[in-house]
C-alpha positions as a printed NumPy array, in Angstrom:
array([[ 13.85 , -12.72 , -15.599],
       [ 10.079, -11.615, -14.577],
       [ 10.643, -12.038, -10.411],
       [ 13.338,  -9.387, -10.588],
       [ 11.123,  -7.501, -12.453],
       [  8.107,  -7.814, -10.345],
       [ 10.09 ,  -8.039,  -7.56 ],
       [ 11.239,  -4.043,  -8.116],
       [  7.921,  -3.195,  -9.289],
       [  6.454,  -4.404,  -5.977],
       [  9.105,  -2.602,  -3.94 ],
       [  8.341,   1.045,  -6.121],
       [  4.903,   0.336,  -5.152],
       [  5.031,  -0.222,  -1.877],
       [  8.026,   2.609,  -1.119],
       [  5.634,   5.346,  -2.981],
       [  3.045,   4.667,  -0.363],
       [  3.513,   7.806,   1.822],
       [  1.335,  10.481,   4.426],
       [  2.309,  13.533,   5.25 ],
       [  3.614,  14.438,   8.11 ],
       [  6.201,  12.308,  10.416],
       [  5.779,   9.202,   8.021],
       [  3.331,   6.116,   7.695],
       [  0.637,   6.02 ,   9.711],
       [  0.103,   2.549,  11.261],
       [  1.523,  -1.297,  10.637],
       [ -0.078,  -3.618,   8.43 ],
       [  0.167,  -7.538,   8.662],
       [ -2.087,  -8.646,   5.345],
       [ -0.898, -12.259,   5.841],
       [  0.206, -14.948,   8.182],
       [  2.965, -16.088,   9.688],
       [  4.247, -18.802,  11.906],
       [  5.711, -17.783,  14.918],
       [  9.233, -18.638,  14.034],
       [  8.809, -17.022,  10.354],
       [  7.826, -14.048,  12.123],
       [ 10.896, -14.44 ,  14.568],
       [ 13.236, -14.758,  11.95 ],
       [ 12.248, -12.047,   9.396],
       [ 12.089,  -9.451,  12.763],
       [ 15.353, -10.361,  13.293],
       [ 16.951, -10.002,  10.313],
       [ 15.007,  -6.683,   9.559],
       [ 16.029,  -5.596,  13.6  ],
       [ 19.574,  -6.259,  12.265],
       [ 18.899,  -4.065,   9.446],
       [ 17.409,  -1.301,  11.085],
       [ 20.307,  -1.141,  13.581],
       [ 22.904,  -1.04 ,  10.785],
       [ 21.121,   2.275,   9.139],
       [ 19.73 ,   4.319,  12.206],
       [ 23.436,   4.042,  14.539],
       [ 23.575,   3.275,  18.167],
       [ 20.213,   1.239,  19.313],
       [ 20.444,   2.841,  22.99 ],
       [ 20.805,   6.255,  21.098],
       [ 16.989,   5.286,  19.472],
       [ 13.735,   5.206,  20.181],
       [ 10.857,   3.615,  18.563],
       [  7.312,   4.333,  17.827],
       [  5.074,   1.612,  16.588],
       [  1.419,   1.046,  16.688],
       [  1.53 ,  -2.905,  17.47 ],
       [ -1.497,  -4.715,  15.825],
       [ -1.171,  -8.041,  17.835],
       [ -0.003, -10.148,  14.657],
       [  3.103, -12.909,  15.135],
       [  4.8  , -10.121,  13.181],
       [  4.298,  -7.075,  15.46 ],
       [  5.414,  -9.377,  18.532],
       [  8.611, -10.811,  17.104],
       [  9.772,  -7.247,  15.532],
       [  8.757,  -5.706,  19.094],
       [ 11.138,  -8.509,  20.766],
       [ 14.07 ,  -8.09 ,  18.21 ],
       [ 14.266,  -4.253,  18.53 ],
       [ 14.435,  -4.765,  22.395],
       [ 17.186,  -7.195,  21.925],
       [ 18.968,  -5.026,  19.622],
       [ 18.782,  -2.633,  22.597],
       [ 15.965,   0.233,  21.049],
       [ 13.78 ,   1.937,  23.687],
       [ 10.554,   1.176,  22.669],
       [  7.83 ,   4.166,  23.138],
       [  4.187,   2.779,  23.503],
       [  0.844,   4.162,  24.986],
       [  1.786,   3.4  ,  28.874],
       [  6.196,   4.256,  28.475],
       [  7.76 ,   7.394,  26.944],
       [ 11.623,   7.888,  25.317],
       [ 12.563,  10.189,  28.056],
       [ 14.761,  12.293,  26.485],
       [ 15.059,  10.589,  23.08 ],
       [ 12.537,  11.56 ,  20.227],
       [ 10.806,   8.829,  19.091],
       [ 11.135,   7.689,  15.608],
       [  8.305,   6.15 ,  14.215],
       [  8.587,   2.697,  12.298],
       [  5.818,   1.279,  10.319],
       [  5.712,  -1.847,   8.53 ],
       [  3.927,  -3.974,   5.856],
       [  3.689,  -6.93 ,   5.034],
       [  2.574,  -8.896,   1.61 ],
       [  2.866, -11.704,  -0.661],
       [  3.948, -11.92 ,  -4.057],
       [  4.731, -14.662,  -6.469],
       [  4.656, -17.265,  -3.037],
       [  7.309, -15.079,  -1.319],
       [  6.607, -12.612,   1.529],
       [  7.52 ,  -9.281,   1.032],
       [  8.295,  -7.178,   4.383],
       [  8.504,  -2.924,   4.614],
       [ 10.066,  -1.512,   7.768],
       [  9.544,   2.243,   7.098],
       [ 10.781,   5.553,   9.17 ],
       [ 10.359,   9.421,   8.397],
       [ 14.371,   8.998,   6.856],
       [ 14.091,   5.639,   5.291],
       [ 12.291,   2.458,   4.269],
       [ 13.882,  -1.175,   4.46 ],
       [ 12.3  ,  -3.933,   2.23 ],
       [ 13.106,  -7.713,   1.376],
       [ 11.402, -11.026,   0.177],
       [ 11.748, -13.747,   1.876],
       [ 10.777, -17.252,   0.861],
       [  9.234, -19.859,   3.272],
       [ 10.42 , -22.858,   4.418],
       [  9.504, -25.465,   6.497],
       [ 11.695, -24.433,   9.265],
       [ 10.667, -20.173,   9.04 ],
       [ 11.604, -18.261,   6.54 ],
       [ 14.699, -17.485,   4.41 ],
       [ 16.045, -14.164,   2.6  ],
       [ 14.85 , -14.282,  -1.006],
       [ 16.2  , -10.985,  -2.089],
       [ 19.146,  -8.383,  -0.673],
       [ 17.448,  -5.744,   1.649],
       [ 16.714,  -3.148,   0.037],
       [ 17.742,   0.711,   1.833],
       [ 15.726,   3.585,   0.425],
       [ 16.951,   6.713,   1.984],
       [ 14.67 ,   9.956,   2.223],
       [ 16.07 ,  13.353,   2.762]])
């Protein structure tokens, strides 16, 4: 009854964390991950992210990578998925970026992860495992006008 509970309270907290202007400022990666945890919850979250924003080839992304397992493996699964990634050295061409944050914390022994845009945030627990890591929790789609 209490990890639903904290579970929501954790996901109001972290979804009322905004800045003005075109959304959150930077990533965050407060814990770590194996490689393959990292991998996996990138993936899933890639998946996510696809579903809500439309055609991948139709998208760019912004992100400020912070070298973490986490900021590699989501980099790789939104290239797989097919986004144009925008960094310091390559540009959308014609597409305008969107930028995508992300944080990252742990609660109650599961990870929580935050993939945020200017339109939306995406959130889910996950729980580890020996193996990676394993959805805890539905994701969680917070639209923003």
């Amino acid at each position: 009854m209490f990890k639903p509970l904290i579970l929501v309270l954790a996901l109001a907290v972290l979804s009322s964390c905004q800045s003005a202007g075109d959304g959150p400022s930077a990533g965050s990666s407060q814990i770590s991950l194996t490689d393959a945890a990292a991998g996996m919850i990138a993936a899933d979250l890639a998946g996510g992210l696809a579903d809500q924003l439309g055609p991948a080839s139709a998208t760019a992304i912004e992100m400020e990578p912070d070298g973490s397992s986490f900021s590699v493996a989501l980099e790789e699964a939104l290239r797989q998925r097919g986004f144009v990634l925008v960094t310091e050295k390559t540009s959308g061409g014609s597409l305008t970026p969107r930028r995508l944050t992300y944080s990252i914390g742990e609660i109650d022994g599961q990870v929580l992860v935050r993939l945020s845009t200017s339109s939306m945030v995406l959130a889910r627990a996950y729980t580890r495992t020996a193996a990676a890591a394993a959805p805890a929790s539905p994701l969680s789609v917070l639209l923003i006008n």
